[in-house]
C-alpha positions in Angstrom: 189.9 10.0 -193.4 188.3 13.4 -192.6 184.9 14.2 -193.3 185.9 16.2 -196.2 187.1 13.1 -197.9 184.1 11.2 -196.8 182.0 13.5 -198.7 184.2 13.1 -201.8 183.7 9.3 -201.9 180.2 8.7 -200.9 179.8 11.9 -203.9 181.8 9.7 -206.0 180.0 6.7 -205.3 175.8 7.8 -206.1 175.7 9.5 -209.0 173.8 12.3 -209.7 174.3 13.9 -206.2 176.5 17.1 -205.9 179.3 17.0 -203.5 176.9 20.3 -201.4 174.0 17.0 -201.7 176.2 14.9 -200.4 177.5 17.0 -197.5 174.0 18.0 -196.8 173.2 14.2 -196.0 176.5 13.4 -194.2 176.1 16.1 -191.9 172.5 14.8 -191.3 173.7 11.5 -190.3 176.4 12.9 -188.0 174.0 15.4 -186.4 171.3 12.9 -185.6 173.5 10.9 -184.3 175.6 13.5 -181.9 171.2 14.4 -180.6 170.7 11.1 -180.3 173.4 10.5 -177.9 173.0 14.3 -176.5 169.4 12.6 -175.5 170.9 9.2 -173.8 169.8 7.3 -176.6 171.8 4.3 -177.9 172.1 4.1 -181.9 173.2 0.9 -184.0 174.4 0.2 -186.9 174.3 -3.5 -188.2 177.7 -4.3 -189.6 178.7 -1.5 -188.5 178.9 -0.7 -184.7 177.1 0.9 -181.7 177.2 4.2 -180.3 176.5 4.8 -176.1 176.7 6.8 -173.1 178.8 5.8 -170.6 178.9 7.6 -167.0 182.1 8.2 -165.6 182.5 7.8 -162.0 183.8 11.1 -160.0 188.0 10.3 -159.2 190.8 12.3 -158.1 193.4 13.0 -160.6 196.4 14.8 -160.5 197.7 18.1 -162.4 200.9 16.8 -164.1 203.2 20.1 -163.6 202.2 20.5 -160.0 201.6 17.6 -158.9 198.5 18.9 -157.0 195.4 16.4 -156.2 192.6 17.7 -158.0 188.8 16.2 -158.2 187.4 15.2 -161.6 183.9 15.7 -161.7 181.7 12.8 -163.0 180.5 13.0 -166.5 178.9 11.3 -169.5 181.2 10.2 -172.5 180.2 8.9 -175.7 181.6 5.3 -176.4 181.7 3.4 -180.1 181.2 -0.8 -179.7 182.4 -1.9 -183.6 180.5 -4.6 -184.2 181.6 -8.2 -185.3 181.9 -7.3 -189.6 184.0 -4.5 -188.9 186.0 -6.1 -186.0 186.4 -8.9 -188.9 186.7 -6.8 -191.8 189.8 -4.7 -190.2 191.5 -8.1 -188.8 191.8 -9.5 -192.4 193.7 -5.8 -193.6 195.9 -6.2 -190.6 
């Protein structure tokens, strides 16, 4: 699903909001969610899930058409937990 068609349902959903309304409010969410984690903050969603900041460790890698050792620079990534209703809720469609 892209966000386009995320805006369509959630429009179709509450009446009375525009689909502009609604992409007003979904790009809210997501935005305060991306500065959330930009801060180091964790955010979480009951039923739902949890979004983090994990560090990644500095490692050497390797450039795959030469071959050539190359360092990879530590870093922060963001990482989703799904929490147990969705974890259950996507087993019973499987």
């Amino acid at each position: 699903m892209t966000k386009a068609e995320l805006i369509e349902r959630v429009s179709e959903k509450i009446q009375g909001l525009t689909k502009r309304q609604t992409e007003v409010i979904v790009n809210s969410v997501f935005n305060s969610i991306k500065e959330s984690l930009a801060k180091g903050n964790k955010i979480e969603i009951r039923g739902f899930g949890s979004f983090r900041i994990r560090q990644r460790r500095q490692r050497d890698g390797r450039n795959p058409k030469t071959g050539v050792s190359v360092s990879v620079p530590a870093k922060r990534v963001p990482f989703f937990k799904a929490g147990k209703e969705l974890k259950e809720m996507v087993d019973k469609k499987a």
